[in-house]
SELUM-800678 format. One line per 2 residues: number of its first residue (from 1); their letters; for each residue x, y, z of N, C-alpha, C, O. Coordinates in steps of 0.02 Angstrom, whole numbers, plus 50000, padded with zeros to 5 digits. Each point is the difference from the previous one (the first is absolute). Example, Ala and Ser with C-alpha at 12.3 -4.5 7.8 and 13.67 -1.06 7.14 Angstrom:
REM residues 2
1> AS> 50660,49716,50390,49955,50059,50000,50045,50060,50000,50052,49999,50033 ~ 49930,50054,49931,50042,50059,50003,49961,50055,50037,50025,50055,50008
This chain:
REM residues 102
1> XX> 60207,60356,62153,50024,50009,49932,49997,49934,49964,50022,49949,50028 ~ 49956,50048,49922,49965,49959,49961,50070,49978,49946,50044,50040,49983
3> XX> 49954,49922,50005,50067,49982,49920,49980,49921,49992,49996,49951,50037 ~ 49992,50068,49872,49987,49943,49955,50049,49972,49985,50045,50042,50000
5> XX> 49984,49888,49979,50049,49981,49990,49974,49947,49928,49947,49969,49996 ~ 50109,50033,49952,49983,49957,49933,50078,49986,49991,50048,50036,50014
7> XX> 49951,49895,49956,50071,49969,49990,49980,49981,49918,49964,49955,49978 ~ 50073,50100,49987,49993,49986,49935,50080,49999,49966,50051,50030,50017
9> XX> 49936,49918,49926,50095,50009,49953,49971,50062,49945,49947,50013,49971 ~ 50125,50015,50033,49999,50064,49967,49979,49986,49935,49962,50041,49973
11> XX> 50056,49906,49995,49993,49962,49910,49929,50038,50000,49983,50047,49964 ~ 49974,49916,50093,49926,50036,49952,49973,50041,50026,49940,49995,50012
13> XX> 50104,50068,50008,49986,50042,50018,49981,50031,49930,50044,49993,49957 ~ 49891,50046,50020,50019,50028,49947,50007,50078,49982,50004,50024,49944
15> XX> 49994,50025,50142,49990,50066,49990,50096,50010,50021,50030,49948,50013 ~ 50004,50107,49990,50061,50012,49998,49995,50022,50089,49963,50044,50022
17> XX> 50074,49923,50010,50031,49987,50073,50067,50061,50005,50016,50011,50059 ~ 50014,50018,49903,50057,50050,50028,50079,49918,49980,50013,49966,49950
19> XX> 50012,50036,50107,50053,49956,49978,50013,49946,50035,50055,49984,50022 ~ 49892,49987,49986,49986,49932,50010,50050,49939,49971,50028,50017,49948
21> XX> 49983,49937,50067,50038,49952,49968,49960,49955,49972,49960,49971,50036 ~ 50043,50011,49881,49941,49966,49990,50015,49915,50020,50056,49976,50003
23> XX> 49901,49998,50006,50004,49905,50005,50009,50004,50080,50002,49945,50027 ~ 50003,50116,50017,50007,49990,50071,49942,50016,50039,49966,50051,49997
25> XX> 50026,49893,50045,49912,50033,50034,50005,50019,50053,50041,49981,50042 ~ 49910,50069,49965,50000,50077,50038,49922,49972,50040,49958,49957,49986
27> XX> 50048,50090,50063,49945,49992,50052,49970,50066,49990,50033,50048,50018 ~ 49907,49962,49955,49968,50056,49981,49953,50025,50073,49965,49955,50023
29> XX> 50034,50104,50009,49980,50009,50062,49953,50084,49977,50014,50041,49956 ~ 49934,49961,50088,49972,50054,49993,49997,50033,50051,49959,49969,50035
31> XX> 50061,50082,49997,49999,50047,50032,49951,50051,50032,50029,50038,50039 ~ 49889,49974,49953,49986,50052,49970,49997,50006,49921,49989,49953,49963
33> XX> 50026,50125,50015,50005,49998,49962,50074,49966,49969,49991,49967,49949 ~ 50059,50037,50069,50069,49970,49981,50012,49938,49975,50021,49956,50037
35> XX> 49969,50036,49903,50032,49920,49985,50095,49994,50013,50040,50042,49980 ~ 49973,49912,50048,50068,49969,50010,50016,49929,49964,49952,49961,49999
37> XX> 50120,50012,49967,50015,49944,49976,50076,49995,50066,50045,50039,50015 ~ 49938,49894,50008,50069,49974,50019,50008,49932,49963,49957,49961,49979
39> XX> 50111,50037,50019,50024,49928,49963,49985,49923,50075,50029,50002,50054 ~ 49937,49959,49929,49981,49963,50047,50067,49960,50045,50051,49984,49969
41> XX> 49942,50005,50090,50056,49983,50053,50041,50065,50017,50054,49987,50027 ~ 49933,50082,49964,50026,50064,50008,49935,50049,50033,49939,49998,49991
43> XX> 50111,50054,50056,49972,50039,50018,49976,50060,49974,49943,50021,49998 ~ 50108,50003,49984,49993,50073,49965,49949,49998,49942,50004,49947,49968
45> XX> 49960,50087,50016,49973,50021,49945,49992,50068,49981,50012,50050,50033 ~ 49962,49944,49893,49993,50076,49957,49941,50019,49989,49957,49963,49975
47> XX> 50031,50104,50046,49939,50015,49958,49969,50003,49946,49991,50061,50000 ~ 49976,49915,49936,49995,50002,49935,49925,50019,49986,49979,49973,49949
49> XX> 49975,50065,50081,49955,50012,49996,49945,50025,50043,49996,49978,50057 ~ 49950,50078,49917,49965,50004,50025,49917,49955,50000,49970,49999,49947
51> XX> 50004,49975,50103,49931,49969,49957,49931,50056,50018,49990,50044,50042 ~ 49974,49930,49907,49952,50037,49982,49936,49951,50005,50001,49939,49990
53> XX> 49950,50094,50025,49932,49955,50004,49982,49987,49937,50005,50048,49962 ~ 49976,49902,50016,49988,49978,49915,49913,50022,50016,49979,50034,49953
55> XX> 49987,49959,50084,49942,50007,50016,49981,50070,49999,49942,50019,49994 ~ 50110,50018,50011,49973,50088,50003,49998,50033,49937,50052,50021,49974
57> XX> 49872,49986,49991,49980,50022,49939,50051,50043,49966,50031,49988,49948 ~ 49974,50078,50099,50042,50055,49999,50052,49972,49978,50010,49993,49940
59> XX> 50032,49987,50108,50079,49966,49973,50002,49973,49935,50038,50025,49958 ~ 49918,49915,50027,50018,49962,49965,49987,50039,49935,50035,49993,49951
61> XX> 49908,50054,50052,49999,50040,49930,50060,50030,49997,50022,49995,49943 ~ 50029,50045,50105,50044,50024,50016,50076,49971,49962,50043,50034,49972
63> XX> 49955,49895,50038,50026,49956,50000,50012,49968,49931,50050,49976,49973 ~ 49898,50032,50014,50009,49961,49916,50021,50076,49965,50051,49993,49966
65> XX> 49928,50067,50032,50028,50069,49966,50058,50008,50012,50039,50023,49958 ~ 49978,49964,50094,50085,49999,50021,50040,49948,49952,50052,50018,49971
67> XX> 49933,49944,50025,50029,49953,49969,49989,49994,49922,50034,49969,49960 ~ 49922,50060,50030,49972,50020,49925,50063,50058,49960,50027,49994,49945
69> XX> 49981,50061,50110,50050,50064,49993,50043,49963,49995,50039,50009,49953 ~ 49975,49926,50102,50080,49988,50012,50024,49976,49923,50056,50007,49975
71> XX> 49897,49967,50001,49995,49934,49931,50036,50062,49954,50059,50003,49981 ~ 49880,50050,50006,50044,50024,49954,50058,50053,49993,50023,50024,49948
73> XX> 50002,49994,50146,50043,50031,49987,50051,49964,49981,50040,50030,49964 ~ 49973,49902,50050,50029,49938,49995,50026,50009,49924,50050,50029,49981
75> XX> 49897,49936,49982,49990,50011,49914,50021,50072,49983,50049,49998,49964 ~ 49935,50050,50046,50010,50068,49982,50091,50027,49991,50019,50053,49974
77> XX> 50021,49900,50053,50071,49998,50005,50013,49970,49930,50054,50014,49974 ~ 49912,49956,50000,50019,49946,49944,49973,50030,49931,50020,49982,49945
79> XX> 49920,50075,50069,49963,49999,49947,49980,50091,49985,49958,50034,50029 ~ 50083,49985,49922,49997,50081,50011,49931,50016,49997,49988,50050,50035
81> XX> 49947,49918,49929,49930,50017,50003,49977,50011,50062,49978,50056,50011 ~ 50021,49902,50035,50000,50014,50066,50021,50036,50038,49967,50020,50047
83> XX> 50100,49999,49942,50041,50048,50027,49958,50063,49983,49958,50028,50035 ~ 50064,49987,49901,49938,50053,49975,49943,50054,50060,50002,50052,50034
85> XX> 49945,49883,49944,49942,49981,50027,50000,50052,50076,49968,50052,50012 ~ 50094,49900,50042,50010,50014,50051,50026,50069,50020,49999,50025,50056
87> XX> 50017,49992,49908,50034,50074,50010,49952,50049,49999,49998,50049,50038 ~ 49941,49929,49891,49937,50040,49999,49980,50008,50047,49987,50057,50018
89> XX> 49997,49875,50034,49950,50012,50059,50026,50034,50053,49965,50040,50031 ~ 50095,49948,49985,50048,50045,50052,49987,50072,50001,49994,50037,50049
91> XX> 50001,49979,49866,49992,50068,49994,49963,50020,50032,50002,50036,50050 ~ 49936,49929,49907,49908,49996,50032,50000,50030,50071,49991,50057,50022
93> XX> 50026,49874,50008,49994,50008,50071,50046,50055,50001,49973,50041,49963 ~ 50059,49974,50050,50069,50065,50058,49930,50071,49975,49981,50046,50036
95> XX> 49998,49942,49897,49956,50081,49970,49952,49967,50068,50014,50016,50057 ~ 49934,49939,49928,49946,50000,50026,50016,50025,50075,49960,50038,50027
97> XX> 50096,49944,50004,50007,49980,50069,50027,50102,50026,49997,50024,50056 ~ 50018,49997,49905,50029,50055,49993,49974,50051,50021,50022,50045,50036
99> XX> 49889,49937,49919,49970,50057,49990,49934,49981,50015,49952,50021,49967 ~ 50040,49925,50103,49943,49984,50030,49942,49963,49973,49944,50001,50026
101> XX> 50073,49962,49916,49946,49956,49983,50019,49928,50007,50057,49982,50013 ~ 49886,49974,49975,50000,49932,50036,49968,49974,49943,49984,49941,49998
């Protein structure tokens, strides 16, 4: 069993860790697929992630649409046009998905 190990401070961390303590550095470990953070001179650690191959076409197209949706369900809380918008496609989809088309 294989595990990567990275000693990074949370400050420049810039994706969201769960509840990390910020200014405290964590020992970033890979698992497999399982990313783990422990606070360094400690045992225990948390899970905060899964990793993904940046290299796998699939995913990463995967990957950026995911995060594209996430963006504007994000925005869509703030902005009734969006909201809107989103409800249309829900519809969309539940009919399309309903009544066998793709």
């Amino acid at each position: 069993m294989t595990s990567n190990v990275i000693l990074l401070d949370t400050l420049k961390i810039k994706s969201k860790v769960g509840n990390l303590k910020p200014g405290v550095k964590y020992i970033y470990e890979r698992n497999g697929e399982k990313i783990y953070a422990r606070e360094v001179g400690k045992s225990q650690r948390t899970m905060i992630g899964k990793y993904t191959d940046p290299f796998n076409e699939n995913l990463t197209i995967n990957y950026e649409l995911e995060n594209t949706w996430k963006d504007i369900l994000r925005e869509s809380q703030t902005n009734p046009t969006l909201q809107e918008a989103l409800e249309r496609v829900k519809i969309l989809y539940h009919l399309s998905k309903d009544h066998g088309q793709k």
